[in-house]
C-alpha positions in Angstrom: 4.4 4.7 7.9 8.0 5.3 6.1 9.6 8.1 7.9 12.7 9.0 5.8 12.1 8.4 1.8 15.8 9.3 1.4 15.8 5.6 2.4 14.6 4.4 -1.1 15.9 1.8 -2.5 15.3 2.7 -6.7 16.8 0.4 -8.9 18.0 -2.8 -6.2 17.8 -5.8 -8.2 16.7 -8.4 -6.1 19.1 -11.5 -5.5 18.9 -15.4 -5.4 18.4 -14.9 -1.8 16.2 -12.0 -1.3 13.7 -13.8 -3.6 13.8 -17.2 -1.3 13.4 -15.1 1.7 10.4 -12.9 0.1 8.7 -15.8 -1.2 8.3 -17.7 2.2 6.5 -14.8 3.7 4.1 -15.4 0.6 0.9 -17.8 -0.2 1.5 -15.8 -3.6 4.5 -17.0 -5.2 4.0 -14.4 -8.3 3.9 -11.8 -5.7 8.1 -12.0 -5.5 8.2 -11.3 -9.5 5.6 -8.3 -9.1 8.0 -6.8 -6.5 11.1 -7.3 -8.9 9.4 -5.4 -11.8 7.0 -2.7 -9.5 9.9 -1.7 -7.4 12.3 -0.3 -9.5 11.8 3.7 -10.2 11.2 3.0 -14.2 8.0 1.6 -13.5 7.0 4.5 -11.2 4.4 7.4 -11.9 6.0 10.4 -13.8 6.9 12.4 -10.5 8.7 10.0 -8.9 10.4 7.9 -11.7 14.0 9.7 -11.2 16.2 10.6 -8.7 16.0 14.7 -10.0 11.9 14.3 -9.5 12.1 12.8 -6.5 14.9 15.2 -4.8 12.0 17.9 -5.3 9.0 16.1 -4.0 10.4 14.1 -0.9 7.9 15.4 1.5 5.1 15.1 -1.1 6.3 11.6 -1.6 5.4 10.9 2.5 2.0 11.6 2.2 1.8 8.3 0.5 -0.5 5.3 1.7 2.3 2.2 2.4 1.7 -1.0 3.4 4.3 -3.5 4.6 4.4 -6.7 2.3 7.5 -8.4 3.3 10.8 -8.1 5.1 14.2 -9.2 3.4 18.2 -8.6 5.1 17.8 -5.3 6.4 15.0 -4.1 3.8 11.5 -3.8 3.8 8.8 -4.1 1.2 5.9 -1.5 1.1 3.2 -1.3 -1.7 1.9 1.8 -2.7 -1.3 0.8 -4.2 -3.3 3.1 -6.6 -7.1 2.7 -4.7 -5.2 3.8 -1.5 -3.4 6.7 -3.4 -6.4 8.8 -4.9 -5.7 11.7 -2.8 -2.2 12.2 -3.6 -1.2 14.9 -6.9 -1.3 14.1 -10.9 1.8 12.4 -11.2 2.0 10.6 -8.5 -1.0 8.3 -8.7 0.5 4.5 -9.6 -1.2 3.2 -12.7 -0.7 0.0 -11.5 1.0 -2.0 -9.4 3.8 0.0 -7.2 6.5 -1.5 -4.7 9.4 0.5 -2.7 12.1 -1.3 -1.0 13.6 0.7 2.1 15.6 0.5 4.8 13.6 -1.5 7.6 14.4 1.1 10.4 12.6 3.5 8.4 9.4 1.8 8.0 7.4 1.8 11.1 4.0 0.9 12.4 0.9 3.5 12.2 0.1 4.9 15.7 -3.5 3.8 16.7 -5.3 6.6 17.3 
């Protein structure tokens, strides 16, 4: 569960090191390149590809399905994949692929109900 998307990280262009450190959590070593490319806002669905859009549908934007991936410095990996995402509004569905990098003390286990 993310609990602040003010949080987001849009456009961070991952490092030397933030690759090594996301690629030993991983069996999938192309996962690391997915999350470069999926993470950053231009590869995003229409209504949350800028900063303006997003500004306007933050709380829209938390009804999102995430699920961790991976944990790097003091970020965190989530994917937002499109199967899990049906429910949400046009323009918000992720064609494809979709990764957000946050601030790790903003991503926090589901309660179990």
């Amino acid at each position: 569960m993310v609990t602040d998307i003010a949080e987001l990280y849009s456009t961070y262009k991952l490092t030397k090191d933030d690759r090594q450190e996301l690629s030993s959590q991983f069996s999938n070593k192309s996962l690391v390149d997915q999350i470069a490319t999926y993470s950053l806002e231009e590869n995003w669905p229409d209504a949350v590809n800028s900063l303006n859009e997003r500004l306007k549908v933050r709380a829209t934007m938390l009804k999102y399905h995430f699920y961790k991936v991976g944990t790097f410095g003091n970020k965190t990996v989530v994917a937002v994949p499109a199967s899990k995402n049906r429910h949400m509004p046009s323009g918000f569905v992720p064609a494809g692929a979709m990764y957000m990098i946050l601030k790790n003390n903003v991503v926090i286990p589901k309660p179990v109900k």
